[in-house]
DSSP file (Angstrom, degrees, kcal/mol; ACC not computed):
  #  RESIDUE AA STRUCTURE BP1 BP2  ACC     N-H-->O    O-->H-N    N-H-->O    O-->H-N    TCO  KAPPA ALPHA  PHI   PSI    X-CA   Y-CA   Z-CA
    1    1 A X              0   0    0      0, 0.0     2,-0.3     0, 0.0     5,-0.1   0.000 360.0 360.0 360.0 148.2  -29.8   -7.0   11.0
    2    2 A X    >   -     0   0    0      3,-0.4     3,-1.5     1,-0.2     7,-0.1  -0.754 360.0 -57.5-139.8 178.2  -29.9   -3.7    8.9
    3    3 A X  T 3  S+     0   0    0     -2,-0.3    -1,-0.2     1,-0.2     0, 0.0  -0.050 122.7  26.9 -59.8 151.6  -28.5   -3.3    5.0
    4    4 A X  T 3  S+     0   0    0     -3,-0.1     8,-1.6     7,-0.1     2,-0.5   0.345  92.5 118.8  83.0 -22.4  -25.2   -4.2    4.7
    5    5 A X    <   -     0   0    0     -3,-1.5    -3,-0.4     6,-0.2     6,-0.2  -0.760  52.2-147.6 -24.9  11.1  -24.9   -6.4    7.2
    6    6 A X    >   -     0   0    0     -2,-0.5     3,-0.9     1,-0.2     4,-0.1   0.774  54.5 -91.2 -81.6-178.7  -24.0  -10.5    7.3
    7    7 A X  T 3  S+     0   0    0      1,-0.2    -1,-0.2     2,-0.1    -2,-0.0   0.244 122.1  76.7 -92.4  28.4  -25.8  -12.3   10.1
    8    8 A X  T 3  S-     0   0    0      2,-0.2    -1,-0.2     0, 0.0    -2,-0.1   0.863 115.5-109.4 -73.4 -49.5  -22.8  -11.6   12.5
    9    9 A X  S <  S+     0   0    0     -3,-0.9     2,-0.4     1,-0.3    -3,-0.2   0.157  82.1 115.0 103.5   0.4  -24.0   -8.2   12.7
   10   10 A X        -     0   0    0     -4,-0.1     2,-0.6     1,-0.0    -1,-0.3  -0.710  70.0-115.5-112.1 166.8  -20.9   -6.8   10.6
   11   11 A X        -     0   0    0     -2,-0.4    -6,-0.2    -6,-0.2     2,-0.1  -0.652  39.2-121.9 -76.9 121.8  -20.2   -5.3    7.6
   12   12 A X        -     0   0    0     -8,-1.6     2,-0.2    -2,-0.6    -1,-0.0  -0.525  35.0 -96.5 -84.1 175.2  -18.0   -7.7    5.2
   13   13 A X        -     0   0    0     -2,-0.1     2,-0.4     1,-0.1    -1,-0.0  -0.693  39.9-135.8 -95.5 143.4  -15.0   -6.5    4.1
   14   14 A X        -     0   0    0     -2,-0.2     2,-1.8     1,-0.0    -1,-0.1  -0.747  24.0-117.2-126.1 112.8  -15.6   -4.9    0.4
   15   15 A X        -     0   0    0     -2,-0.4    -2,-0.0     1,-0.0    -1,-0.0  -0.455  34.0-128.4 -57.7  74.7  -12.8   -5.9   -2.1
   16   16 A X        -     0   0    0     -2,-1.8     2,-0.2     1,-0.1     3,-0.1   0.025  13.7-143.2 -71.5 158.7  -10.7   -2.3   -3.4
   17   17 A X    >   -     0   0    0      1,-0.2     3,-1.4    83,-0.1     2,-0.1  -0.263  41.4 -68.9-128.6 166.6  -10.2   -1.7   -6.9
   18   18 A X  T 3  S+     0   0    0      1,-0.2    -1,-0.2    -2,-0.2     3,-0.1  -0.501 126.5  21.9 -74.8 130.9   -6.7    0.0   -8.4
   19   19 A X  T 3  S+     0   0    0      1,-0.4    -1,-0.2    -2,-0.1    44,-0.1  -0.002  94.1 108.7 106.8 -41.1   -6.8    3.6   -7.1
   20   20 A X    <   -     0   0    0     -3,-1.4    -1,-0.4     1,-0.0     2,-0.4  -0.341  58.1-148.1 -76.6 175.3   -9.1    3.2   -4.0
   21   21 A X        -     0   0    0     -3,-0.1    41,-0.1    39,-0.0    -3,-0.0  -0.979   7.7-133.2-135.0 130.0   -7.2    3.6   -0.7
   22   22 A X        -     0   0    0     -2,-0.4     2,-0.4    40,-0.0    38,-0.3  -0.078  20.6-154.7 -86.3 168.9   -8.2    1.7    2.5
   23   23 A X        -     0   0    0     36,-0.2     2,-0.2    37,-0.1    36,-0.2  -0.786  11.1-152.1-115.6 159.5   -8.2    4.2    6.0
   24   24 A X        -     0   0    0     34,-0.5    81,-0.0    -2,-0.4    36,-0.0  -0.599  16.1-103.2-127.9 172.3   -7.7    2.5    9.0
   25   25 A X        -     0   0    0     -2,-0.2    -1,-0.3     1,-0.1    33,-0.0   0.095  35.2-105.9 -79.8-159.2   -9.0    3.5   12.7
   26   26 A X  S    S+     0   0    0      1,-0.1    -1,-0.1     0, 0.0    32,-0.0   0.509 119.5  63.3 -90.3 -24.9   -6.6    5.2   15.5
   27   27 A X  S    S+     0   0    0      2,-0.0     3,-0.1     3,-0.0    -1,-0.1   0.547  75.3 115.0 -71.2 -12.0   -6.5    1.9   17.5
   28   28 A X  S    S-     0   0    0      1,-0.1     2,-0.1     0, 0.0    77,-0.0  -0.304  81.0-103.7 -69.3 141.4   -4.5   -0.1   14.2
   29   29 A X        -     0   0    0     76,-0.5     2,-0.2     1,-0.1    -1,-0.1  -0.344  43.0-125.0 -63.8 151.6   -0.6   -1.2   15.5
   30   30 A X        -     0   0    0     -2,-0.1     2,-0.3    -3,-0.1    -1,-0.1  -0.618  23.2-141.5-113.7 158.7    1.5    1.3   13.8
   31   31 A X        -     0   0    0     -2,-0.2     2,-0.3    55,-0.1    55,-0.2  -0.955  10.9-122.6-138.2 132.4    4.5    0.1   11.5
   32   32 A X  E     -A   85   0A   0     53,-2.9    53,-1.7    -2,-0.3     2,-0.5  -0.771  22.0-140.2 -85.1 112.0    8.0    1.5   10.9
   33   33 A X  E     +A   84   0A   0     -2,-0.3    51,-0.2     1,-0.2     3,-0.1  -0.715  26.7 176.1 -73.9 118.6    8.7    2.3    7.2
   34   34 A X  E     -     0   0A   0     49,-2.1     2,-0.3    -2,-0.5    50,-0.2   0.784  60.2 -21.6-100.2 -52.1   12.1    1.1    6.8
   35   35 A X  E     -A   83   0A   0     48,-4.1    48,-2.4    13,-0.1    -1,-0.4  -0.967  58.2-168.4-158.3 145.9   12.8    1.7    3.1
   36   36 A X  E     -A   82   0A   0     -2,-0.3    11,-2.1    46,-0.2    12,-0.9  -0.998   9.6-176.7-121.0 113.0   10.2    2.1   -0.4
   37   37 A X  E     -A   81   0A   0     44,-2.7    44,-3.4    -2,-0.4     2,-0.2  -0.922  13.0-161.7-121.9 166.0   11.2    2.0   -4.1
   38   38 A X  E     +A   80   0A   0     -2,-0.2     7,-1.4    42,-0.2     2,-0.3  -0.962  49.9  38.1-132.9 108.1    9.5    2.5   -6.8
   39   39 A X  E    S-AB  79  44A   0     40,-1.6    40,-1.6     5,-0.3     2,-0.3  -0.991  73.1 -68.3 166.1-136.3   10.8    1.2  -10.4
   40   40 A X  E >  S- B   0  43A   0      3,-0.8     3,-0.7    -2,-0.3     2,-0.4  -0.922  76.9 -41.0-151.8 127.3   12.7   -1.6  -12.3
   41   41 A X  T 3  S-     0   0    0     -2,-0.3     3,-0.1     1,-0.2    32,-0.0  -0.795 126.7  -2.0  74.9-125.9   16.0   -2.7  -12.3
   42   42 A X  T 3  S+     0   0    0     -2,-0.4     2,-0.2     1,-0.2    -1,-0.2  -0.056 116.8  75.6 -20.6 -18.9   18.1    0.1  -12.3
   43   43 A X  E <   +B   40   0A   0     -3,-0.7    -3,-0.8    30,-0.1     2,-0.3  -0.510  62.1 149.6-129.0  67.0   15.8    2.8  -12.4
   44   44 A X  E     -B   39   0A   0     -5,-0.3    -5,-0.3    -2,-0.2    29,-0.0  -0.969  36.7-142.0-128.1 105.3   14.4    2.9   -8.9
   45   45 A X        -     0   0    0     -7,-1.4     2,-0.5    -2,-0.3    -1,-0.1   0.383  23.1-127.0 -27.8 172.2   13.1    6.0   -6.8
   46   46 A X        +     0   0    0     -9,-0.2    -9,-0.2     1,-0.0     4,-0.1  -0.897  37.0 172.9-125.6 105.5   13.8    6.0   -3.2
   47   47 A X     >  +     0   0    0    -11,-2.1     4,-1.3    -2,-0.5   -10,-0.2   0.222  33.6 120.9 -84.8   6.2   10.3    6.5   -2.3
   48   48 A X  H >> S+     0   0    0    -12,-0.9     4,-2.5     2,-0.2     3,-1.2   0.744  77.9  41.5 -13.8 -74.8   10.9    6.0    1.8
   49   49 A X  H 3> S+     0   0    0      1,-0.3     4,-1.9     2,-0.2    -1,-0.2   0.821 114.2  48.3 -71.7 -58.8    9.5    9.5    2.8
   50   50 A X  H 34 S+     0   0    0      2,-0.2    -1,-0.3     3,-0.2    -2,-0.2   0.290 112.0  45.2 -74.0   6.5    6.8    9.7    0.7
   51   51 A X  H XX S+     0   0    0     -4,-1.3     3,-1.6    -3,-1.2     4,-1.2   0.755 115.5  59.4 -98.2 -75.1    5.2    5.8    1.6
   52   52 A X  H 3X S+     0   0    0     -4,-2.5     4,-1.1     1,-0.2    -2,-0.2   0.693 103.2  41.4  18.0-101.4    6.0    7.2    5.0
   53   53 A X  H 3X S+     0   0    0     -4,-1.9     4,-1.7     2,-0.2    -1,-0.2   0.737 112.0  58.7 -42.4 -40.2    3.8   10.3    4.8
   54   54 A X  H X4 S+     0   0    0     -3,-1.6     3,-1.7     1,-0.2     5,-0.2   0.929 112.4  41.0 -51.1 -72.9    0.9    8.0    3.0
   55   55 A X  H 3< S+     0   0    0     -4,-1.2     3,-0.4     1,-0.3    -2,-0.2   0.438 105.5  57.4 -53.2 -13.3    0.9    5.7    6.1
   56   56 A X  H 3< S+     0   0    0     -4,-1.1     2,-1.4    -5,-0.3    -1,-0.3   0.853 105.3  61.8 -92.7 -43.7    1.2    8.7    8.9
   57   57 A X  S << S-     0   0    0     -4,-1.7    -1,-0.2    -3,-1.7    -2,-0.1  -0.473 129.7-104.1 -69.6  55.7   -2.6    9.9    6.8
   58   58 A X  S    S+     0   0    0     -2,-1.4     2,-0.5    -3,-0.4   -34,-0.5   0.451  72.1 156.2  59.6  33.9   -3.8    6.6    7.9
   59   59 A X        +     0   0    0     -5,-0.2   -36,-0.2   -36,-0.2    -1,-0.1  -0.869  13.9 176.6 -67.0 130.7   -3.4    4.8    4.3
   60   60 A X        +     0   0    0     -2,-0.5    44,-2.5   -38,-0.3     2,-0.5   0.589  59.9  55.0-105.1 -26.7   -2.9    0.7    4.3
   61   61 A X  E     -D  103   0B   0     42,-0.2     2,-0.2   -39,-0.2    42,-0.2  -0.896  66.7-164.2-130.1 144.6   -2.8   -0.3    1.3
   62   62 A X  E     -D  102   0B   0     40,-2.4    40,-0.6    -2,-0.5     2,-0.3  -0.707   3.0-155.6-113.8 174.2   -0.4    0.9   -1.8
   63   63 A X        -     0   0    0     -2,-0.2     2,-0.8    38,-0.2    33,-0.1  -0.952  28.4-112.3-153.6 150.6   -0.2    0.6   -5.5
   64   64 A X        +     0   0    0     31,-0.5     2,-0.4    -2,-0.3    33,-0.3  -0.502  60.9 130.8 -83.3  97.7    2.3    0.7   -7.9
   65   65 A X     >  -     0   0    0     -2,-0.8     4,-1.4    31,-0.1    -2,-0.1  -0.901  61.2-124.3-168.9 140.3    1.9    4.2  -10.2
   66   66 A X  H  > S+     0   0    0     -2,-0.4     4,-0.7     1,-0.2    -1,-0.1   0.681 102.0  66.3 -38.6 -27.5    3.5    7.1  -11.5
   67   67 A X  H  4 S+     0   0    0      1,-0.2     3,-0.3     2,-0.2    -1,-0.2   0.911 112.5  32.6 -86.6 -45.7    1.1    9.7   -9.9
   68   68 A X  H  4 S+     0   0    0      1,-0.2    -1,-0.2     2,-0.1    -2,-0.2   0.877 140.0  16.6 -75.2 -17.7    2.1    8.9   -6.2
   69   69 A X  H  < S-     0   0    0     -4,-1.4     3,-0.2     1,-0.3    -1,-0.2  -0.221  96.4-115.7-143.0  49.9    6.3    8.0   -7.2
   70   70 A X     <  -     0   0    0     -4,-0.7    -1,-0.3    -3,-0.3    -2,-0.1   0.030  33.2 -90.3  80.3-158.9    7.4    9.2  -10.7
   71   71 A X        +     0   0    0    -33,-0.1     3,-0.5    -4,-0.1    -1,-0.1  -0.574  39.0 177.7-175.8 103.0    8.3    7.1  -13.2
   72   72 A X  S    S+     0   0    0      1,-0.3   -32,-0.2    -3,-0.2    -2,-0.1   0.175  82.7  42.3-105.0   7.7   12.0    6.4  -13.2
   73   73 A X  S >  S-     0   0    0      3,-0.1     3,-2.1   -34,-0.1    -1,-0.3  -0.274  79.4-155.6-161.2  51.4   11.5    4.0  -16.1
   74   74 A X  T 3  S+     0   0    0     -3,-0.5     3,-0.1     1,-0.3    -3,-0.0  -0.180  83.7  10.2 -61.6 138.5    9.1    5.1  -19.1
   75   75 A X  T 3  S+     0   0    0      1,-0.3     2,-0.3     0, 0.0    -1,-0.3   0.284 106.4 105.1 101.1  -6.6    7.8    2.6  -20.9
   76   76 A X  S <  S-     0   0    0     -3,-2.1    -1,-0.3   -36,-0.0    -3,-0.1  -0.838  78.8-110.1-110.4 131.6    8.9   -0.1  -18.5
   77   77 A X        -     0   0    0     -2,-0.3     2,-0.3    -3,-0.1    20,-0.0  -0.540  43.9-155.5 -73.0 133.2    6.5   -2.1  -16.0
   78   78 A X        -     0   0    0     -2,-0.1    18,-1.2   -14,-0.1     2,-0.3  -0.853   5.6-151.3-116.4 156.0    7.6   -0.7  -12.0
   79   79 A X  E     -AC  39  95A   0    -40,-1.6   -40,-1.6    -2,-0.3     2,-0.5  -0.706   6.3-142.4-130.3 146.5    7.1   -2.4   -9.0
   80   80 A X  E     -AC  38  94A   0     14,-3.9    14,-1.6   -42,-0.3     2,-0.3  -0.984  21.4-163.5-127.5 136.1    6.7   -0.7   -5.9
   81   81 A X  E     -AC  37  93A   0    -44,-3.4   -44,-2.7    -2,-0.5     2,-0.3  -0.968   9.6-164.7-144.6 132.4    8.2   -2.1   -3.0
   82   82 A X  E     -AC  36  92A   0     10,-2.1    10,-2.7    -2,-0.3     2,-0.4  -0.913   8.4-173.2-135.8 113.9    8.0   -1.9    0.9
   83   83 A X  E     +AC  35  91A   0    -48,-2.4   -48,-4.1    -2,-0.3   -49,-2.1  -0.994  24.6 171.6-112.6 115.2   10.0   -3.0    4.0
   84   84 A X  E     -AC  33  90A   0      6,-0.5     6,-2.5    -2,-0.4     2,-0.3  -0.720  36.5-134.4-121.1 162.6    8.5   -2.5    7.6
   85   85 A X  E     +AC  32  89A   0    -53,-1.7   -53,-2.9     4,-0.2     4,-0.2  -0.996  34.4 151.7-115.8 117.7    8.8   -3.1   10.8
   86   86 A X  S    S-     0   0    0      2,-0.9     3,-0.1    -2,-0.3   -55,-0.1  -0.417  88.3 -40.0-160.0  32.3    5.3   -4.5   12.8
   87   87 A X  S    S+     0   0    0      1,-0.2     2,-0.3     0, 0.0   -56,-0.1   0.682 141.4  11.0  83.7  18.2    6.5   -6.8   16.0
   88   88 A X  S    S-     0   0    0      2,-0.0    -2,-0.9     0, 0.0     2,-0.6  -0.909 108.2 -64.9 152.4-160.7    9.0   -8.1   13.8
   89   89 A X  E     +C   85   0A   0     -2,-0.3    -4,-0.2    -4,-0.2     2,-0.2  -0.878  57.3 168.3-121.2 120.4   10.8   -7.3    9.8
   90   90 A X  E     -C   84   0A   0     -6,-2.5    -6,-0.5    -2,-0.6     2,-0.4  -0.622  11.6-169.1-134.8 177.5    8.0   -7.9    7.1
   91   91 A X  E     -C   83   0A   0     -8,-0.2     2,-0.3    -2,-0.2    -8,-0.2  -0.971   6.3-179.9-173.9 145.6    8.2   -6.9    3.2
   92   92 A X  E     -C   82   0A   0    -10,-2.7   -10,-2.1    -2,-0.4     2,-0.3  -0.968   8.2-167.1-158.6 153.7    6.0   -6.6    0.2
   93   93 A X  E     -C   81   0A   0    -12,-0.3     2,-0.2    -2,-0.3   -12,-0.2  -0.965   0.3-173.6-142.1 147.7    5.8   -5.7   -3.8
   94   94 A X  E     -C   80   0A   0    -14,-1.6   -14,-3.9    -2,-0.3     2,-0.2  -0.854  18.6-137.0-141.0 162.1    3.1   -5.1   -6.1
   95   95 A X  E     -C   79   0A   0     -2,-0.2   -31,-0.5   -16,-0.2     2,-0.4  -0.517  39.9 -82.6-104.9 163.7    3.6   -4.6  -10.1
   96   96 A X  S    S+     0   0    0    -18,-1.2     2,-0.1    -2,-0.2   -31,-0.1  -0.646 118.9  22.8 -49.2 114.7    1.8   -2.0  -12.2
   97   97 A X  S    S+     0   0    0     -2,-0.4    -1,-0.2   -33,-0.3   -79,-0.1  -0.388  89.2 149.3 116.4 -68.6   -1.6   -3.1  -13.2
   98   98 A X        -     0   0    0      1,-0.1    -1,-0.1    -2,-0.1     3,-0.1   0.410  47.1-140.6  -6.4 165.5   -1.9   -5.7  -10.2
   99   99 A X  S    S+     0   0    0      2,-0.1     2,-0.4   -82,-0.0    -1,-0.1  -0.038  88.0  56.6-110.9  15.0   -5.3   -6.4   -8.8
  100  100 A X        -     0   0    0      2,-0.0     2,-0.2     3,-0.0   -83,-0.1  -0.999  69.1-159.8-148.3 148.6   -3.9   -6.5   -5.5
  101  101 A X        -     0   0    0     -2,-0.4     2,-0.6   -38,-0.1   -38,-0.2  -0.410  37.2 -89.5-103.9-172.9   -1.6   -3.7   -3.1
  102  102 A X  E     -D   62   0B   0    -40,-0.6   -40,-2.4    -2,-0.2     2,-0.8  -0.897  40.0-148.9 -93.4 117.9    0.6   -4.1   -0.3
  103  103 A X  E     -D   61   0B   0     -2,-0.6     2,-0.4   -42,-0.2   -42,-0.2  -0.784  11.6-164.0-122.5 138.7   -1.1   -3.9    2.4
  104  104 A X              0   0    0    -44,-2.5   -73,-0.1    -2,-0.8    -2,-0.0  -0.587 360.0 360.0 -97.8 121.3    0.5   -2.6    5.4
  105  105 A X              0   0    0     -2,-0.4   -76,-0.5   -75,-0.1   -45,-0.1   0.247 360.0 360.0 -17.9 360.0   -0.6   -2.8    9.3
């Protein structure tokens, strides 16, 4: 067993922090971005193209912030929100702040 290790022989999986971003291998099942907003209520980006474009650069996991989608609502908490297709019709949102993304296949 060498540093880092558990006594499988693997690495355990390391718990990401607001900001970090997961990369995935080439072998990972691919998923169809069917539709992304970003905001609250009424005041919601279409972010499709650009969640898209994360996930085709091998990103898995999202977070809810102005610096990747705007801000279509100052001063208001946004949600970022995701609908895919993965072997079947799957969906997720995470809030500004969260301690947890979406994370996508």
């Amino acid at each position: 067993m060498t540093a880092g290790q558990d006594d499988t022989g693997e690495r355990p999986a390391r718990t990401l922090h607001a900001g970090e971003r997961r990369l995935i291998s080439e072998d990972t099942i691919m998923a169809t971005i069917s539709y992304a907003g970003y905001g609250v209520w009424n005041s919601t980006n279409d972010v499709t193209s650009k969640v898209s474009q994360q996930y085709a650069n091998k990103q898995r996991e999202f977070w809810a912030n102005n610096g990747d989608y705007g801000d279509p609502a100052p001063g208001e908490r946004k949600y970022l929100y995701i609908v895919w297709n993965s072997n079947g019709v799957d969906s997720g949102v995470v809030g500004e702040d969260d301690s947890r993304g979406i994370v996508l296949p």
